[in-house]
C-alpha positions in Angstrom: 0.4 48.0 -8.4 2.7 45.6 -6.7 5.5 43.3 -8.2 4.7 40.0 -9.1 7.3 38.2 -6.0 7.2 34.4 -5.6 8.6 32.6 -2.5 7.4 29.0 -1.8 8.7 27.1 0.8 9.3 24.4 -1.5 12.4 23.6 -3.9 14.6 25.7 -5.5 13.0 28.8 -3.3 14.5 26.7 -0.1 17.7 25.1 -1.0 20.5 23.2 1.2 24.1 24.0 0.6 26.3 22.4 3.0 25.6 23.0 6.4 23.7 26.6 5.2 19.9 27.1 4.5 19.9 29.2 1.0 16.4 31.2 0.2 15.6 32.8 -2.9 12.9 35.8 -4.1 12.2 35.6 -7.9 10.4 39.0 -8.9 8.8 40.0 -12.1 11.5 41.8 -14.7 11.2 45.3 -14.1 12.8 48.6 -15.6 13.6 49.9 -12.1 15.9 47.6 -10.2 14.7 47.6 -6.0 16.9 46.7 -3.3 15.9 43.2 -1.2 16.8 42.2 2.0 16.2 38.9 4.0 14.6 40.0 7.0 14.9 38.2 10.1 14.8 37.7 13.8 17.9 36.3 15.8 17.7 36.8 19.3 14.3 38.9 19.0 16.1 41.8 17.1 16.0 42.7 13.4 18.2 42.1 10.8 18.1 42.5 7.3 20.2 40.1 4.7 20.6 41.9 1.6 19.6 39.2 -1.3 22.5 38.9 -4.3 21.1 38.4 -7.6 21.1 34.8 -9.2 20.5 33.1 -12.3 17.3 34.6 -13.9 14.5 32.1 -14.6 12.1 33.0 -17.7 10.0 36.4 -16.8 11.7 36.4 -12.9 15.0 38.0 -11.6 15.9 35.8 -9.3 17.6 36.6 -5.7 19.1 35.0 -3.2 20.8 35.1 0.7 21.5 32.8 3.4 19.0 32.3 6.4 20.5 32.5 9.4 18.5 30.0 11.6 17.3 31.3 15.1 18.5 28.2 17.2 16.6 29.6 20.6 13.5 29.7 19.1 10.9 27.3 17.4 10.4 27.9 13.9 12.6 30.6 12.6 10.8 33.2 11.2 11.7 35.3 7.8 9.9 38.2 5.2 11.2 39.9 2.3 11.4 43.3 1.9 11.6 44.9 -1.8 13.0 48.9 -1.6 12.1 51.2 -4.6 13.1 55.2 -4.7 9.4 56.2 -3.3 8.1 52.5 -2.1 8.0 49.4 -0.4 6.5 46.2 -0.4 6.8 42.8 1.9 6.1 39.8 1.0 4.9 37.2 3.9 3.3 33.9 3.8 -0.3 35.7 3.8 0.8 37.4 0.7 2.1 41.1 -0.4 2.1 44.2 1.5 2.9 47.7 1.3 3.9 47.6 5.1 6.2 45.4 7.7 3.5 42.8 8.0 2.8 41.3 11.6 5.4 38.7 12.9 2.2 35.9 12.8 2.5 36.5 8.7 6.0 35.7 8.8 7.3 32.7 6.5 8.0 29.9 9.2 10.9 27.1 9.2 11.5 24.7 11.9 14.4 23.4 12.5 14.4 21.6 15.4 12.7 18.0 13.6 11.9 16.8 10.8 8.0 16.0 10.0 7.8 12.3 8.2 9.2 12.6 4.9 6.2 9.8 3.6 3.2 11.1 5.1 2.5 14.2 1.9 2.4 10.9 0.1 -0.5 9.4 1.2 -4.0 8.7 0.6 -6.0 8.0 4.0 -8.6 6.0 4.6 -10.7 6.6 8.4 -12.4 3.5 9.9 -14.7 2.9 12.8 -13.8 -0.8 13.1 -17.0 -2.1 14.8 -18.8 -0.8 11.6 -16.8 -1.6 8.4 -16.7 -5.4 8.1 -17.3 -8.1 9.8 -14.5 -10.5 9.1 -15.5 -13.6 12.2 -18.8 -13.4 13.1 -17.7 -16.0 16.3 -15.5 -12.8 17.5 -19.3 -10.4 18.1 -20.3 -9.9 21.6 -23.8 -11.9 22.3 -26.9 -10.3 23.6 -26.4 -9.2 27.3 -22.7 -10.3 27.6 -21.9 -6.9 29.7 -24.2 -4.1 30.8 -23.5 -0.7 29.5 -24.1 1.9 32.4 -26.7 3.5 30.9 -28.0 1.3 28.4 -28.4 -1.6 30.1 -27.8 -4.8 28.1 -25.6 -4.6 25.2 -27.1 -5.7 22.3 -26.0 -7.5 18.9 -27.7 -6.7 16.0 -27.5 -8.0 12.6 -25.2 -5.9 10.1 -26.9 -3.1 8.5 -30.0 -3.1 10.5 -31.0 0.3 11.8 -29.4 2.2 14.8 -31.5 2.8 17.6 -29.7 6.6 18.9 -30.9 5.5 22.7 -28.7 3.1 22.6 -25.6 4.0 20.4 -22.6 2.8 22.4 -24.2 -0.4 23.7 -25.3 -1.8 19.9 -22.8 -3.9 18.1 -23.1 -5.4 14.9 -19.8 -6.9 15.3 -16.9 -5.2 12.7 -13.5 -6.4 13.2 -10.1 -6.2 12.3 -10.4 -9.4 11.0 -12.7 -7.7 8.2 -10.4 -4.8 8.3 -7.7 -7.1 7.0 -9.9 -8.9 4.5 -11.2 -5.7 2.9 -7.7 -4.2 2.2 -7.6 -5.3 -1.4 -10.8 -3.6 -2.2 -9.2 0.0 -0.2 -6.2 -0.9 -2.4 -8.5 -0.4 -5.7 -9.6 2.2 -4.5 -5.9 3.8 -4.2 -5.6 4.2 -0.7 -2.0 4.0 1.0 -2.8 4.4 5.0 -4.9 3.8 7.5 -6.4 5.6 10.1 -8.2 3.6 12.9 -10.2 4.4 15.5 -9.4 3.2 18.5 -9.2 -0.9 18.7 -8.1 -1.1 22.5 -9.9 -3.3 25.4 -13.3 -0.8 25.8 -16.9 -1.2 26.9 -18.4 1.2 24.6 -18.7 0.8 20.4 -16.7 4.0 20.0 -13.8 2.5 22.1 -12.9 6.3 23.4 -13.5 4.7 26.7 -10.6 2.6 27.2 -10.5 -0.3 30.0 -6.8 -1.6 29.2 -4.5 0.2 26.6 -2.4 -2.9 26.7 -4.5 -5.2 24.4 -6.6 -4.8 21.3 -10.6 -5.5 22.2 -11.1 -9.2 21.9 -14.5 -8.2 20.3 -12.2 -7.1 17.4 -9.6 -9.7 17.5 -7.6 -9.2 20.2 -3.8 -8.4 20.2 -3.5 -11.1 17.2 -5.8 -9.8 14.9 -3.8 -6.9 15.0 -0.6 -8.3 14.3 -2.1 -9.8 11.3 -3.5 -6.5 10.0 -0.1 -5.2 10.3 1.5 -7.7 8.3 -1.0 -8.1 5.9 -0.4 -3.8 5.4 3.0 -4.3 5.2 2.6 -6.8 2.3 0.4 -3.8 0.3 3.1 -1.0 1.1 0.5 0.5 3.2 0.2 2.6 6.6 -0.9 2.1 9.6 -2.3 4.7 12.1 -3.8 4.0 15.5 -6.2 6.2 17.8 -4.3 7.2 21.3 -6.9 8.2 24.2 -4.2 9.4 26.6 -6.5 12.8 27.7 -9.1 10.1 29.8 -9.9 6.6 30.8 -13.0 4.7 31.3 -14.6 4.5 34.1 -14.4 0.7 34.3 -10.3 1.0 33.7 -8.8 -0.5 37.2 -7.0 2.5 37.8 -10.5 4.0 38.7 -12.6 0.5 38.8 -15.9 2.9 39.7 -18.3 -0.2 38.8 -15.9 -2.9 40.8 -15.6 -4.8 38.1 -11.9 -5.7 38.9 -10.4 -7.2 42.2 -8.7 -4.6 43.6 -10.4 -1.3 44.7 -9.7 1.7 42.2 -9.8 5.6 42.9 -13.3 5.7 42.5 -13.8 3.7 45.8 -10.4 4.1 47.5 -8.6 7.1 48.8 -5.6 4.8 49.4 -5.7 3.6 45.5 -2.8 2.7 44.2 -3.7 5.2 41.5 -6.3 7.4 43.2 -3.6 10.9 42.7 -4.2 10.0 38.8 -7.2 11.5 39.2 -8.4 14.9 40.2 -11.6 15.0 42.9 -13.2 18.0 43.2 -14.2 16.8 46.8 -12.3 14.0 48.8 -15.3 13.1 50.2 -17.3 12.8 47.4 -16.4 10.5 44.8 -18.4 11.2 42.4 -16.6 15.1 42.4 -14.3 13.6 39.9 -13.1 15.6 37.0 -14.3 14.1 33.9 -14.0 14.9 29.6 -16.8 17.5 29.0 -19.0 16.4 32.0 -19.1 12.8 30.9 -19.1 10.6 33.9 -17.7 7.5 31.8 -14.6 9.2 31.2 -12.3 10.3 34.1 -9.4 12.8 33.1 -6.5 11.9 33.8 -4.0 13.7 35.4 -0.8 14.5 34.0 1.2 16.3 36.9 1.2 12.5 38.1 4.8 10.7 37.3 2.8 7.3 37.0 0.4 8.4 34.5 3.9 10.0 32.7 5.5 6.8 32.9 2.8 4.6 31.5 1.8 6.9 28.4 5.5 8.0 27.4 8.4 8.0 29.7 9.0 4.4 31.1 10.6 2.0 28.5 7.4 0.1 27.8 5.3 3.1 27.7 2.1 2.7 25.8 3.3 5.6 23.1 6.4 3.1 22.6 5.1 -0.6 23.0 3.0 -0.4 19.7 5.1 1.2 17.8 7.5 -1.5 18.0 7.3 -5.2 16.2 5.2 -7.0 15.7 2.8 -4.4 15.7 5.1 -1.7 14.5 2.5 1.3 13.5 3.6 4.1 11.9 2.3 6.5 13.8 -0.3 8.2 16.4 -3.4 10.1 16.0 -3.7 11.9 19.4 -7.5 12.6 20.6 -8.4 15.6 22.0 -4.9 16.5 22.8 -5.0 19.8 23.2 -6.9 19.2 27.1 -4.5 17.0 27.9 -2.6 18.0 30.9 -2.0 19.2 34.4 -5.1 19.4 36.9 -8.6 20.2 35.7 -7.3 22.1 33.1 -4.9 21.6 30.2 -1.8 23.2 32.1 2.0 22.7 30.6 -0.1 20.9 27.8 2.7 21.7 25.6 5.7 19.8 27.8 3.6 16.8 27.7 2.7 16.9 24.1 6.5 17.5 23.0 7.6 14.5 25.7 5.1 12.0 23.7 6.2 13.0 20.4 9.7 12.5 22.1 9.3 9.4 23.1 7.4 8.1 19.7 10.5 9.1 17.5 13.0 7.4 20.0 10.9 4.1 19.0 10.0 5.2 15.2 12.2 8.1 13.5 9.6 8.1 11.0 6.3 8.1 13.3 3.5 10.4 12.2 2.4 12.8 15.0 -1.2 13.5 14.4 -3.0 15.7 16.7 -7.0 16.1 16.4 -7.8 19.7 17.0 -11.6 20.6 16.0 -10.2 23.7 15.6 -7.3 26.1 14.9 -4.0 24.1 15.9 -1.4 26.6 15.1 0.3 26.4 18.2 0.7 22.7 18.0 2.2 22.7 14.5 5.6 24.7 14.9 7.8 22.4 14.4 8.2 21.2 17.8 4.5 19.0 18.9 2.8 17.6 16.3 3.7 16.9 12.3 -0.1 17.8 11.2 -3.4 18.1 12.8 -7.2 16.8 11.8 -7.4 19.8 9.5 -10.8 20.9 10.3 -10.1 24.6 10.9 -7.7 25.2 7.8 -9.6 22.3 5.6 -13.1 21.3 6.4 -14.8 23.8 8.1 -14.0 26.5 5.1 -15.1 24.1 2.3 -18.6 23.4 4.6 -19.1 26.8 4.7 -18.5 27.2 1.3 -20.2 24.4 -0.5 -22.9 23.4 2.1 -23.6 27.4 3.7 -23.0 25.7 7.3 -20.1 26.3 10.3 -18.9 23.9 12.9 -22.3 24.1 14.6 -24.2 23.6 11.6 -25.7 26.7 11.8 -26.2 28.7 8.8 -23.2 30.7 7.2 -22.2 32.3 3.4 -19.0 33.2 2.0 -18.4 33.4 -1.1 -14.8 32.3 -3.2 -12.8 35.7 -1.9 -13.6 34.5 1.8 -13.1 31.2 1.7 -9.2 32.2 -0.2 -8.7 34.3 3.0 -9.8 31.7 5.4 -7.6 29.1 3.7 -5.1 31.2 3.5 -5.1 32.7 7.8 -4.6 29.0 8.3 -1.8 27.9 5.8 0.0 30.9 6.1 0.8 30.8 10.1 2.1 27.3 10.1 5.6 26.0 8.2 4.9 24.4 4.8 6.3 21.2 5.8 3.3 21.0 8.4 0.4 22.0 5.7 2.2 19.1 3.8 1.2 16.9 6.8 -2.0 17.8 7.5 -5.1 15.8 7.2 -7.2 17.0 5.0 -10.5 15.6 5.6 -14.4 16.4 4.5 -15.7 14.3 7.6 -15.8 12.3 10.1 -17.0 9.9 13.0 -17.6 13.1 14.9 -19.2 14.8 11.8 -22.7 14.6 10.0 -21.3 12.8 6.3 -20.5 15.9 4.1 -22.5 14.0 1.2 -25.7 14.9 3.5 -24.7 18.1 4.6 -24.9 19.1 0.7 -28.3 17.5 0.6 -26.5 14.5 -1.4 -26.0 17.2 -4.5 -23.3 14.9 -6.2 -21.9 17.8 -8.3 -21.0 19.7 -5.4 -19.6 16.3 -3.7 -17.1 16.2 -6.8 -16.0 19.5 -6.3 -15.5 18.9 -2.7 -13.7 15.9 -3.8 -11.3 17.4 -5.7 -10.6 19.9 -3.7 -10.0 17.4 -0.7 -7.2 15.8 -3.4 -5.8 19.0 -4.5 -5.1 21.2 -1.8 -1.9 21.4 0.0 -2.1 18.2 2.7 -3.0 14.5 3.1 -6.3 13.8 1.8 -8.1 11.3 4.0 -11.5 9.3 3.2 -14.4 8.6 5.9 -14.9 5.2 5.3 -18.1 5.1 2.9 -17.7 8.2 1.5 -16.7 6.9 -1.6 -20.1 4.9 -2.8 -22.3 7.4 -1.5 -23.2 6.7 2.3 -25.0 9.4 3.9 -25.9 10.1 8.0 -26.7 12.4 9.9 -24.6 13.6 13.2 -23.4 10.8 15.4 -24.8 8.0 15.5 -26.1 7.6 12.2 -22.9 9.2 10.9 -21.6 5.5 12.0 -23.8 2.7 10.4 -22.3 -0.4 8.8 -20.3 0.0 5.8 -23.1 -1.4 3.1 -21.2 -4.1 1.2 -23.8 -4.9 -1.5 -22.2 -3.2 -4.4 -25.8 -3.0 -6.0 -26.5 -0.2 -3.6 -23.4 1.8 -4.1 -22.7 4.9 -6.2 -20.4 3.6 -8.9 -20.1 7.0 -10.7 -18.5 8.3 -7.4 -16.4 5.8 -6.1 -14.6 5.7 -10.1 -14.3 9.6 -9.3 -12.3 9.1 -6.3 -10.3 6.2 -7.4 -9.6 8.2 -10.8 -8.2 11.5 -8.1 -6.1 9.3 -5.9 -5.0 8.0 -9.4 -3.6 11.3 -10.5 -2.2 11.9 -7.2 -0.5 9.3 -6.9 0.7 10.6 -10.5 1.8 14.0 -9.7 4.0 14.9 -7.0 2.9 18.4 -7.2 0.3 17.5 -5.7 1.9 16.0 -2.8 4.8 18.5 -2.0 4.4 20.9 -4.7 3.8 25.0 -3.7 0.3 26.8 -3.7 -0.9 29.4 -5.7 -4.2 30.8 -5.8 -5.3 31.9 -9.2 -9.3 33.3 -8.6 -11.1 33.7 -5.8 -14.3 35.7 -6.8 -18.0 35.0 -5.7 -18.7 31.4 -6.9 -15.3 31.2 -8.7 -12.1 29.4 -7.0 -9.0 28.4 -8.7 -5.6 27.7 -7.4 -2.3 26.3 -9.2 -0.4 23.1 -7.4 3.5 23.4 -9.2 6.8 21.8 -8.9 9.5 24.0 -10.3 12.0 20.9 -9.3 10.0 18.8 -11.7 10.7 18.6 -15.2 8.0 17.1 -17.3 9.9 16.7 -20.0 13.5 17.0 -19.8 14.5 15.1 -23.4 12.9 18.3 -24.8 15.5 20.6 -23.7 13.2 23.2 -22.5 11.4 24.1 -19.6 8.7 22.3 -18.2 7.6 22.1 -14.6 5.1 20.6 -13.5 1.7 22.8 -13.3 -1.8 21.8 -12.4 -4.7 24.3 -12.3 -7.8 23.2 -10.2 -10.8 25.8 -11.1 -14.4 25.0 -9.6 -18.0 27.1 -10.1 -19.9 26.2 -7.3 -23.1 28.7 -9.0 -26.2 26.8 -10.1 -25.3 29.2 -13.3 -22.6 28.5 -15.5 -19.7 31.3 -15.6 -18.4 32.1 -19.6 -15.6 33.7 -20.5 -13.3 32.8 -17.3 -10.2 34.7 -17.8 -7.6 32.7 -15.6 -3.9 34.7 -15.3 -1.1 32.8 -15.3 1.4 35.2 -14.6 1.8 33.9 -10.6 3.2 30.8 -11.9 6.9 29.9 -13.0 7.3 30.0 -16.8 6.8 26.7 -18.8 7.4 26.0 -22.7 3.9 25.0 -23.0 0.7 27.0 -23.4 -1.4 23.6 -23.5 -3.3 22.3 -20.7 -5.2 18.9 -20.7 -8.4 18.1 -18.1 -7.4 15.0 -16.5 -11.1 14.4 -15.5 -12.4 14.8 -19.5 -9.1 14.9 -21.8 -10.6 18.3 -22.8 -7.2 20.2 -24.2 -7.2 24.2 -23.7 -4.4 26.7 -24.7 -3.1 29.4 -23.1 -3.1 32.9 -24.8 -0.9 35.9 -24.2 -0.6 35.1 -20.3 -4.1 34.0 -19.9 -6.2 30.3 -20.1 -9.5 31.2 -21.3 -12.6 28.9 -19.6 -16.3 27.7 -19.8 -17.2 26.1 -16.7 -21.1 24.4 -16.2 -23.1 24.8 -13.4 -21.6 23.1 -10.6 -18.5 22.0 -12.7 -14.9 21.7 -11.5 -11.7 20.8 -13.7 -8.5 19.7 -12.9 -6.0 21.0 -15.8 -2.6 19.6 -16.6 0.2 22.0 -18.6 1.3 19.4 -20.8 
């Protein structure tokens, strides 16, 4: 039986002193007294820091030791290692081991920047502009204004009518950021803090992935203006503000390429003497339809980022797009960065990382405090080190574990079960092998514009929803809303994923949207939930429970005893309800209190001898306070 060992990367476990990094082990009070060392890494080679007892908190002894940061590599990496006469065990960010567990396991701690110190804050809201309000109707595009290669004709349609999936990207009902702005009291009901935008540049398409000129916001959705607007009228509600960036391709129609001569001056497309024609990789000079393009889609030309030009306009030259909006009047706070993992050198996504390090260079040099965002459909460790991006779309570490586990389906929507012990270790292979202050920073999301709506994927079971709800609020990261989610809108995979926000509050589903404004309520409440450490608590077969705590926190200091703040998430995602839950507390710090209050019901419960003793329905989650 291993000890009980805690190390969070969170306060007091990771303390400043001076100029020195401190790091502490509690471990459960024991008659036999084991030797600790600090293990670490400088230059490649071991060393072990033996750990001098500290103060003892409650049930832990308490050790300490200085880290001794690795400056020539990118995070510095650390384990404990707890000596008895005939034993050992390790404790790593996966958990406890008898063994020297794999480097990957290792606690992780950059040091070379900073993520955001507001993002864990925040409550994100995603919108597709050209569907969530229509703020000037004069702003639409009219029937046939364009032709959409491919479609033909665009099209305007009245709001809410029905999508026609042959022609997706040529059908607008005529969303704004005019509506964006005029809707940002009702997102502020609803608690949200920041916004994440798709992308609002100059773009033939409705999805706007395709974008003609990254110097102006689409005058279909305001123009440049409109934006500046939105931004102030953001400012004025303390809120964020987070825009798309397309760097990996163009559209076709862009001038640089100009494949449709829709612009003066011959593009790549036509021209082997383009001004711009080596931004572009051509299979065959001869041919110019050999162009490389994003997943075989003609519309969308790659471009090339061993080109000095296409370096200088995205991030190195003083008014690079990376830079321009981030400074007033726009002034965002921050980029999310599509698809950037291809982006790169040649046809394929070569010295990705160089590139990706030189935009987030070039953003803080504009905005200390810009948000790094990169979208990753799955795992992203090697972007979140410390030295690329703050957070990623968390869809491998976040929403593709909950699908599986609450809806039985995987990326591909093909069929999948695991039950509560699989889903810990999932979570858990994802948190562990990135630095804390990342998970803090990722965006925790249930779907999106690229995702069938994860109320349909359940088969719009609202009691799982909840519990998917919650969880989205709870878990260690930046929760973020689809727009619609809230009241109930359903879809399935693109483009029905995408229909018009439905305004008529007749149609919307009240009893959710209060549940989702009542969770960004508490967590707005609780900074446990926001920076606090991770525990789990149960993980077996339908069961999942995990503690969100804040040792720095003290609930009640006037009381003169010690109470930090604790909040216990437990779910049953079993059509049966599960009696006689035994829950152990003895992973968490020690409070003065055995009480714990529901913050979803007021339902009080008391802790006995080390243990919280639960009911939980069919389909029931709580969300318990020590109090």
């Amino acid at each position: 039986m291993p000890p009980l060992l805690l190390h969070h990367q969170v306060s007091p476990f990771l303390r400043q002193s001076g100029s020195e990094i401190w790091v502490q082990l509690w471990i459960s009070v024991d008659s036999e007294q084991p030797k600790i060392w600090l293990r670490l890494e400088p230059d490649n080679e071991e060393e072990l820091v033996p750990m001098m007892p500290g103060a003892p908190r409650g049930r832990f002894c308490v050790f300490e030791a200085p880290l001794i940061i690795d400056t020539t590599t990118e995070p510095t990496v650390y384990a404990f290692k707890v000596l008895y006469a005939d034993r050992q065990w390790w404790l790593d960010a996966a958990g406890i081991s008898p063994r020297m567990p794999p480097r990957e396991r290792f606690f992780r701690l950059p040091h070379c920047s900073a993520t955001p110190d507001w993002v864990p804050d925040q409550i994100f809201y995603q919108i597709f502009p050209e569907r969530f309000c229509n703020g000037d109707p004069s702003l639409g595009p009219h029937n046939g204004a364009y032709r959409m290669r491919g479609e033909g004709p665009i099209r305007a349609k009245a709001w809410g009518e029905p999508i026609d999936p042959q022609r997706c990207n040529s059908e607008f009902y005529g969303g704004d950021l005019v509506g964006v702005r005029q809707r940002l009291d009702y997102l502020a009901d609803l608690g949200i803090t920041a916004l994440y935008l798709n992308p609002v540049f100059t773009s033939p398409s409705v999805h706007k992935y395709d974008i003609e000129d990254f110097e102006h916001v689409d005058p279909f959705l305001g123009g440049d203006q409109a934006l500046v607007e939105l931004r102030t009228a953001t400012l004025e509600r303390g809120m964020r503000l987070v825009l798309d960036a397309v760097f990996n391709h163009c559209s076709d129609t862009h001038p640089w390429f100009n494949r449709w001569n829709t612009h003066p001056e011959p593009g790549a497309y036509a021209s082997r003497n383009a001004p711009f024609r080596d931004a572009f990789i051509f299979h065959n000079a001869d041919d110019p339809d050999s162009y490389h393009c994003w997943q075989g889609a003609k519309t969308l030309p790659v471009l090339d980022f061993a080109n000095p030009k296409v370096q200088d306009y995205f991030y190195a030259g003083h008014d690079a797009i990376v830079r321009r909006w981030l400074r007033p009047p726009y002034a965002i706070d921050g980029w999310r960065l599509d698809v950037i993992h291809m982006l790169g050198e040649g046809t394929g996504a070569a010295n990705n990382d160089v590139h990706v390090r030189a935009l987030r260079r070039a953003a803080r040099e504009e905005n200390p405090h810009a948000y790094i965002l990169g979208e990753h459909f799955f795992e992203a460790t090697r972007w979140l080190q410390g030295d690329q991006e703050d957070g990623a779309m968390n869809y491998y570490g976040f929403s593709h574990p909950v699908r599986a586990f609450l809806a039985g389906q995987d990326v591909n929507y093909h069929a999948v079960s695991i039950d509560a012990a699989e889903l810990d270790q999932w979570l858990t292979d994802a948190r562990s092998r990135i630095p804390y202050a990342h998970q803090l920073c990722q965006l925790n999301l249930l779907g999106s514009h690229d995702t069938t709506r994860f109320l349909t994927l359940l088969g719009e079971d609202r009691s799982l929803m909840r519990i998917a709800l919650l969880l989205l609020f709870t878990y260690p990261g930046v929760p973020c809303i689809y727009y619609g989610d809230e009241i109930g809108m359903t879809g399935e995979h693109d483009p029905h994923n995408r229909a018009c926000f439905d305004w008529n509050e007749a149609h919307w589903d009240q009893g959710l949207r209060t549940f989702v404004r009542t969770l960004a309520q508490v967590r707005r409440d609780h900074a446990a939930l926001c920076r606090g450490a991770y525990q789990t608590l149960l993980a077996q077969g339908d069961l999942f429970g995990f503690a969100r705590f804040d040792v720095s926190v003290d609930t009640q200091p006037a009381a003169g005893l010690n109470h930090p703040e604790q909040l216990i998430v437990i779910l049953n995602r079993s059509t049966q309800p599960a009696m006689d839950i035994q829950l152990a507390l003895a992973p968490l710090p020690d409070s003065a209190t055995p009480y714990f209050k529901d913050l979803l019901t007021g339902a009080e419960h008391k802790a006995e001898a080390g243990f919280l003793r639960l009911h939980l329905n069919a389909k029931e989650c709580l969300l318990l306070q020590r109090s």
